[in-house]
N, C-alpha and C positions, 0 to 999 in steps of 0.2 A: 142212845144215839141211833139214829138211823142211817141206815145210807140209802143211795140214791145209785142208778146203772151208770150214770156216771163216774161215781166214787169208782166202783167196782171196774169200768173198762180203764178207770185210770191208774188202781194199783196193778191190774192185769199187764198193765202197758209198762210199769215201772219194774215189778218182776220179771217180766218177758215171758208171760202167759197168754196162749191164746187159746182163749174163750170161745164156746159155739153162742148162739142165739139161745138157747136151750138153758144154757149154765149159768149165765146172767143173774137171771131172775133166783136160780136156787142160792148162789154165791151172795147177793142182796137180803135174803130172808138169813142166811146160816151165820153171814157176817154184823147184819144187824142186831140179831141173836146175843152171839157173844158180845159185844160191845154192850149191849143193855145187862146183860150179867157182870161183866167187868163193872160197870156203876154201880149195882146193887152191893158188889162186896166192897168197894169205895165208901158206902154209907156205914158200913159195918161199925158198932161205936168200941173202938181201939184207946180208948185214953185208958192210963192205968193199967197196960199189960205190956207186959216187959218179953223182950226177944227171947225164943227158945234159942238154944246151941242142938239140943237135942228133942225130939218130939217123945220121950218117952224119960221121966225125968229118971236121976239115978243110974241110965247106961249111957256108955261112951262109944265110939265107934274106934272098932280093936283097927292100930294098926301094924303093917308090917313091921320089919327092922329097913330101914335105909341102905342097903348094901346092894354091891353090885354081884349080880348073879353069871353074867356072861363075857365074854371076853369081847375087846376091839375086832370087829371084822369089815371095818369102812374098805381097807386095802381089798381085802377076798371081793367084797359086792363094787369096787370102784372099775374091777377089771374086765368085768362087763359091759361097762357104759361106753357109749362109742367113744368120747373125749372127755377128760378128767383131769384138773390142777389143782395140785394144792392143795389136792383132800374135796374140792370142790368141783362139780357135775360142768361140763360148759355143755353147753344150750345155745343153738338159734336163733338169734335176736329174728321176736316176731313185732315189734312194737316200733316204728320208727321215728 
């Protein structure tokens, strides 16, 4: 797949990236790029292989124990905060 500077000022525009005249052209070549690689491993022929859980067979990924290591300090860090209810932060209605 290719793109085109329009593709390109339009996810710019969607992320809220702004592009120089410069960057364009290299973002159309490096995005086109990937997308043409992305296809190639698309064609990859995958019938008949079954999911790894691990990429090295035979090992497991060690984990911890489940346990709590540290103690409740919401109250200690709550008393900092300009205002606080309930265990919860109040904040500034910026949205209206």
């Amino acid at each position: 797949m290719s793109l085109t500077r329009t593709d390109i000022e339009n996810i710019a525009r969607l992320a809220r990236l702004e592009l120089t005249e410069a960057e364009i052209p290299v973002y159309v070549d490096s995005l086109s790029r990937i997308f043409a690689f992305v296809g190639e491993l698309e064609r990859a022929p995958t019938e008949g292989i079954s999911p790894m859980a691990h990429p090295l067979p035979g090992l497991a990924q060690r984990l911890r124990a489940d346990e709590v290591t540290e103690t409740d300090r919401r109250d200690l860090y709550q008393r900092n905060a300009p205002a606080a209810e309930a265990g919860l932060y109040l904040v500034p209605k910026v949205i209206e």
